[in-house]
N, C-alpha and C positions, 0 to 999 in steps of 0.2 A: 405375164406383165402387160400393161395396159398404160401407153404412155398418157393418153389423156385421162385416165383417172385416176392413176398417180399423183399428174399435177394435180388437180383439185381435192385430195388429201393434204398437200401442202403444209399449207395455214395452219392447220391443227394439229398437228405432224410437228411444224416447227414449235409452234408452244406448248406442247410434252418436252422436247427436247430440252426446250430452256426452261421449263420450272425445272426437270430434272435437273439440269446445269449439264447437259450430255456432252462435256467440251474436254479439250485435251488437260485444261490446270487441273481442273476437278477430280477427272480420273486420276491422275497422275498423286493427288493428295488425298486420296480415298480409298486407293490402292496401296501406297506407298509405292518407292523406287523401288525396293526387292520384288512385291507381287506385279509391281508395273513391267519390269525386264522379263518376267515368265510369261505374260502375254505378249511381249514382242519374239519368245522364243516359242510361239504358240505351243505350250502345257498347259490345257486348264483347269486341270486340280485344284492347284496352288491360287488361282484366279475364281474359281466358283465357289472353295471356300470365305477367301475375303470378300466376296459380294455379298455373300446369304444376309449379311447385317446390314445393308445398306438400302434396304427400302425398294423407293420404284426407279432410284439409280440403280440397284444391283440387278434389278428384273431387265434393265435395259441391256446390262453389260453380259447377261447370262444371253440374254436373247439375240441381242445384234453382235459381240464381240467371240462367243464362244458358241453359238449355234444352237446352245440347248431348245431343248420341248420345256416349254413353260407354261404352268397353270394359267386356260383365259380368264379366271377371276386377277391374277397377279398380273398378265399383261394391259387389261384393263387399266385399272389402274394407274398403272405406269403412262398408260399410251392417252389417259383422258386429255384434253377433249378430244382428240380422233376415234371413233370406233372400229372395236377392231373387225366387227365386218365389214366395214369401207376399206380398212386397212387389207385382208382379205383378198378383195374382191377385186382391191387395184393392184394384186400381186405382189406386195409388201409384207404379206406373210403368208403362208400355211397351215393350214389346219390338222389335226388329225387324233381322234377319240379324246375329245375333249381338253386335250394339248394345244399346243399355239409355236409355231416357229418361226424365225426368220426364212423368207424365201429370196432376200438381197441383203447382203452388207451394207449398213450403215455406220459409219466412222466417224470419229470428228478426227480434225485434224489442224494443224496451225501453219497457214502456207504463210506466216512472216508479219500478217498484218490480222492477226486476230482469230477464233478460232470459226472453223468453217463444216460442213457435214459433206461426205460424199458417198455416192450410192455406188454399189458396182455389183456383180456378179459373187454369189457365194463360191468360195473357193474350198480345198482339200486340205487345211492347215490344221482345221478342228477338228470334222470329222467328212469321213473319206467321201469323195463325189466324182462323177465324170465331168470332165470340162467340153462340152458345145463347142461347135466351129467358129461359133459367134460370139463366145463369151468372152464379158467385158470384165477383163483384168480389173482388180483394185490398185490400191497407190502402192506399192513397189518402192524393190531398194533402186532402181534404176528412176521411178519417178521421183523418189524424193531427193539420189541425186541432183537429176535435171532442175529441180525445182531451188536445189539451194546454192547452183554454178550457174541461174538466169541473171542476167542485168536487170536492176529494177528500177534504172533512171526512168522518170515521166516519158511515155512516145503516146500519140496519139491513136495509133493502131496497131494490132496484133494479131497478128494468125498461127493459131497451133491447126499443126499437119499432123493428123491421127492421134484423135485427140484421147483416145480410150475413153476411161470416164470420166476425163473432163479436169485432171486435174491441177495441168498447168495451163488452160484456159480460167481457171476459176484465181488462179494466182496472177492471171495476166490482169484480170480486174481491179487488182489493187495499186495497178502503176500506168495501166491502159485507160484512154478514152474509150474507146471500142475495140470489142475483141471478136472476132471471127474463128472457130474452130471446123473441122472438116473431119470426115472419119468415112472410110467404106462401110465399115459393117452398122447399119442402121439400128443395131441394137443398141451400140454405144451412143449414139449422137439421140435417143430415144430415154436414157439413162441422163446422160449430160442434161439434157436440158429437162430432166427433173430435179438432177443434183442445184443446178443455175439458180430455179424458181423457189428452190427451198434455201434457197441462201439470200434469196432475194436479186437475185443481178439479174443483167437482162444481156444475153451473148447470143450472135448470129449464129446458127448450127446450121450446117450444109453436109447433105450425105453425096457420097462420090469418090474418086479413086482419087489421091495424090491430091497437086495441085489442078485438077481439073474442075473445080466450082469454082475456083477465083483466078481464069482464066482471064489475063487481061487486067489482073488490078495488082497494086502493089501496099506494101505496109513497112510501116517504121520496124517492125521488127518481127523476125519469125522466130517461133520454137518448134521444135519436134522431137519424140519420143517418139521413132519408126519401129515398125517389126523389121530389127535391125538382123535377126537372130541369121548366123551363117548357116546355107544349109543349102540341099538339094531346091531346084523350083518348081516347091509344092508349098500346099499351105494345107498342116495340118490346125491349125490353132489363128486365127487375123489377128490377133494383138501381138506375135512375135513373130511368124510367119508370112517373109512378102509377096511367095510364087515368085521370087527373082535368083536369081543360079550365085549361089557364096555370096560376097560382098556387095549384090546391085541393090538393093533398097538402100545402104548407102551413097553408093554411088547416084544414084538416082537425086537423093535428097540433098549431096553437096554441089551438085551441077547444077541442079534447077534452083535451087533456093535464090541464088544470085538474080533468076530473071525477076521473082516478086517482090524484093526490097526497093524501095523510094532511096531515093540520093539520101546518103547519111544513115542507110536501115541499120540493124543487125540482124544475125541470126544467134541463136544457140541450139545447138544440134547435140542428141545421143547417139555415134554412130561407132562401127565396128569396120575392120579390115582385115585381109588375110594374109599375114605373113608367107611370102612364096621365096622357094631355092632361087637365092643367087638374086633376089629382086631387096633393095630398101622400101619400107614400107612408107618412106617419105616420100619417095617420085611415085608412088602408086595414087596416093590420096592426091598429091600434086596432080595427077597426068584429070582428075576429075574438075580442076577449076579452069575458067576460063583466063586466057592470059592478059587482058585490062579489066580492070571495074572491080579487082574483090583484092582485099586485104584480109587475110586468113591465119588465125591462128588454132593450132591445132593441137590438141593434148592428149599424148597417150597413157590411159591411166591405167593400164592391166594388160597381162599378153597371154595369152592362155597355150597350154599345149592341144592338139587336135584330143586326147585321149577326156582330160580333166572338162574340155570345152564340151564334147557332147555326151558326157555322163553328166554333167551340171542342167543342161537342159532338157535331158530326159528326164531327170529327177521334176523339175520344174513342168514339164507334161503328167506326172503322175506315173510315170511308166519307172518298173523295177529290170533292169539289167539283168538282172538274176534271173529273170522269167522268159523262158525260151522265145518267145515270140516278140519282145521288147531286144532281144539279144540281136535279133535278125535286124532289128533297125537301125540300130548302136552299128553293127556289121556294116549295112552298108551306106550309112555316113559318114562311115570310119573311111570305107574304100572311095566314097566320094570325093573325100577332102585330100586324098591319098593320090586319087587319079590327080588332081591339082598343082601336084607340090607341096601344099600348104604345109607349112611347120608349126605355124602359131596364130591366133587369134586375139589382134589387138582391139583394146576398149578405149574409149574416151570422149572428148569433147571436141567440139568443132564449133570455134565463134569466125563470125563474116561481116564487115563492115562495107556497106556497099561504094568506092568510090569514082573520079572521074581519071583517074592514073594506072598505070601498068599493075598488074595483080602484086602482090608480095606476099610471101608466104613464108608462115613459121610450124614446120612440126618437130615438138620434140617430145618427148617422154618426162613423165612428171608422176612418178610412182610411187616418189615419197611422200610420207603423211605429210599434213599442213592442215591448220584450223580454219585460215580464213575461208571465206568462199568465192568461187575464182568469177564470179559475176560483176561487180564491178573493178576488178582486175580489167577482165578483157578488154573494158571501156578504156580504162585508163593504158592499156598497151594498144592502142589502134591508136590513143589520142601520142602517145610517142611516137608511134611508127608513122605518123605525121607531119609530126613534130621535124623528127629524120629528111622526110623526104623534101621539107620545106629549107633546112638550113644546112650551111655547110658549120660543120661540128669544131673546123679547125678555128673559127672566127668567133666560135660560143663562150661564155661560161658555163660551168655545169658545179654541182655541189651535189655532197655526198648525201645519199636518201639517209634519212635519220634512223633509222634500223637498220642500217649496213654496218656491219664488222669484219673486222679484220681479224684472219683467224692463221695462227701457227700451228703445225702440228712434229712435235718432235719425237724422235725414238733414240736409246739408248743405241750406242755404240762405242767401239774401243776407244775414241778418244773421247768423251762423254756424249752428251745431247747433242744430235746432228736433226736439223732440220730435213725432214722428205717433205714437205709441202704447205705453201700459201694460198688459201684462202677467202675471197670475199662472200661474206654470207648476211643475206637479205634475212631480216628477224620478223618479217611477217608478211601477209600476202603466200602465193607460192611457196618462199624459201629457196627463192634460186641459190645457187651458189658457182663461183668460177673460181678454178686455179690460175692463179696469176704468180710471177716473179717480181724478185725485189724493185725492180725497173718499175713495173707497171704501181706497185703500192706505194712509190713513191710518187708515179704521176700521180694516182687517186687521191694522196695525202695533200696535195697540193691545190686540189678543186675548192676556190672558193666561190660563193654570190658576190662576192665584190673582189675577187680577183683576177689573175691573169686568164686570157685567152686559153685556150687546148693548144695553139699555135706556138704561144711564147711561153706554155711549160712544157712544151716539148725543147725547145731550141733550150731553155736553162737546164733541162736534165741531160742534153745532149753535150752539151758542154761540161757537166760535173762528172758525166762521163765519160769522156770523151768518146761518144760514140758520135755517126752522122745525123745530124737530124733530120732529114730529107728519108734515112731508111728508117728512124726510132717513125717518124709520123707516116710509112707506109705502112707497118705494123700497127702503131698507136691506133687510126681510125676506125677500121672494123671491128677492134677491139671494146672502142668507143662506144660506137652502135650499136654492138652486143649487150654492154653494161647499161645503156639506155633502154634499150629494147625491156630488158628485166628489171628497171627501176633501182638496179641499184645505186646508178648515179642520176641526176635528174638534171634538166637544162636549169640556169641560174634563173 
């Protein structure tokens, strides 16, 4: 690969792509939905059959999406105006007896605002390969997570930390003034900024470890998709691999992210932690922020067991279990994680708002499905937890978020239907939900925009039942804060 003649295939490069229409709708209706799920399930049978009729779309899809050896009179064709000994020669394809391959993944893809192409490394999903110490992952189910749980409010700048090939720097373009990405391994940031110039954007690229090229500068908001991956500190693989012992490339990236955010930044982070005997994995991720300046909220989306955790990314190294000498490495990461404690392996998200106040922190677990995407959530929970620290709640209005319901759930018993439990459940966003008692659904029934205080419908429930209300409102407000916190009720 040849990053300066790469770029200057470009141009020609990108106008094959669009007469072809090489973009996500097009595949998507040319393949249909059934042949389109078999290529996300990489079979391509089912995928090389429905292409043979589609021209110098199909020659693209046979060539960049399924790996095959393709006639150079066919890739020709497809690939006019670029040639394909330019193409060749800038390590864009390979040759071999009169055949024509892809020698890099080419994708389209739709980060949100339109359809875009990114380059990365061939991988072993089509047909079988060794993966380099260097090799740049493509877009991934962890990248296209990270990509659809970012904020995409306007900020002026951006920094993706390790950035692989570039692909939530290429989405930062769409909400970013300037984007900055950064990457150790110089083959990614040599890919990135071909993928950039064929899409046409123009993003700062810095090779270097961590935060060590933006040393000293700060940005409206960070992202990162780290080689988060738990494990001994070695690095077989730099796009999953950090040479840091179990959870420090984590830890790494939620301790420092705070020093390069500007007043008002965020972050959004993919990161992992290790469940240890006798430890909550809340004061763990806690014990890595600093205690003023960051309001944190943290989401755990998957917990793994040590066993499930490193067969899944062996599999993802290419390595069979089955195979004596892949068995030896399974063995002693198993004893690794073992000599540790570790019991489980938690996944999830990490948003940071950088403020001028004592830290506050939120980690909870959040494993149940939900559609929306939790991006601009975060904004809107940092802009509560604000909200929080600025007002006393007993002096507020609040009114109920308009997707909140009230849920009963009853079960049969000897004397008929008995209620086991109440319910408030947010109908979109997250989908939090909290058990609450008839007391409290009476407060919540009671929140209007134009009526009483939190203060004076505590003292009128206190009185209809006579309980005190001095202890109904030591109870009421954190409870308060809670239901703020997760939007099910909202300030008036």
């Amino acid at each position: 690969m040849n990053r300066n003649t790469l770029l200057s295939i470009c141009p020609p490069l990108r106008e094959a792509l669009r007469r072809n229409r090489y973009d996500t709708d097009t595949l998507l209706a040319t393949l249909g939905p059934d042949i389109h799920a078999a290529l996300s399930r990489n079979e391509p049978v089912p995928v090389r059959r429905a292409s043979a009729g589609c021209g110098d779309l199909g020659t693209l899809i046979r060539l960049f999406l399924l790996g095959d050896d393709c006639p150079t009179v066919e890739v020709a064709a497809a690939l006019d105006p670029l040639d394909v000994e330019a193409a060749v020669d800038a390590g864009l394809l390979g040759r071999d007896a009169g055949m024509v391959r892809a020698a890099l993944d080419l994708r389209p893809i739709d980060t949100g605002a339109g359809n875009r192409w990114v380059l990365s490394d061939l991988d072993g999903s089509m047909r079988p390969r060794d993966a380099a110490i260097d090799h740049v992952i493509g877009v991934g189910h962890a990248s296209l997570s990270l990509l659809q749980a970012t904020p995409t409010a306007p900020v002026r700048t951006l920094l993706d930390i390790g950035t692989g090939c570039g692909i939530q720097a290429l989405h930062g373009t769409s909400y970013s003034q300037s984007v900055t990405a950064t990457d150790l391994n110089g083959r990614a940031v040599d890919l990135t900024a071909v993928t950039m110039a064929l899409n046409e954007e123009d993003v700062e690229l810095l090779t270097g470890s961590w935060f060590d090229p933006v040393e000293g500068r700060t940005f409206d908001q960070v992202v990162a998709n780290p080689p988060f991956v738990v494990s001994r500190a070695t690095v077989g693989h730099t796009y999953r691999d950090s040479g840091l012992d179990l959870d420090g490339a984590s830890k790494l990236m939620i301790s420092r992210t705070p020093d390069y955010l500007a007043p008002g930044g965020t972050a959004a982070l993919l990161a992992s932690w290790v469940h240890v005997a006798g430890e909550d994995w809340r004061t763990r991720v806690a014990s890595w922020l600093p205690a003023h300046g960051i309001d944190a909220w943290v989401v755990q989306r998957d917990v793994a067991d040590p066993a499930l955790y490193v067969g899944t990314w062996m599999r993802d190294g290419g390595l069979d279990t089955k195979d004596p000498s892949a068995a030896v490495t399974a063995e002693e990461w198993l004893d690794h994680l073992d000599s540790a404690d570790v019991e489980g392996v938690g996944f999830g998200f990490v948003y940071l708002r950088r403020t001028d106040a004592p830290s506050d922190l939120l980690a909870e677990d959040l494993t149940h499905g939900f559609d929306d995407p939790l991006g601009a959530e975060a904004l809107a929970y940092f802009d509560r937890v604000a909200w929080l620290r600025q007002n006393d709640v007993l002096t507020a209005r609040f009114q109920v978020q308009e997707s909140t319901a009230l849920e009963r759930v009853f079960l049969p018993g000897e004397e008929g239907w008995t209620q086991v439990v109440a319910r408030l459940h947010r109908g979109n966003g997250p989908a939090w939900q909290h058990e609450i008692d008839d007391l409290v659904a009476s407060l919540v029934a009671g929140m209007r925009s134009d009526g009483l205080v939190l203060e004076e419908l505590i003292e009128l429930l206190a009185a209809a039942h006579d309980t005190d209300a001095a202890d109904l409102a030591e109870s009421a407000i954190p409870l308060v804060h809670s239901l703020v916190r997760h939007g099910l009720v909202l300030p008036a």
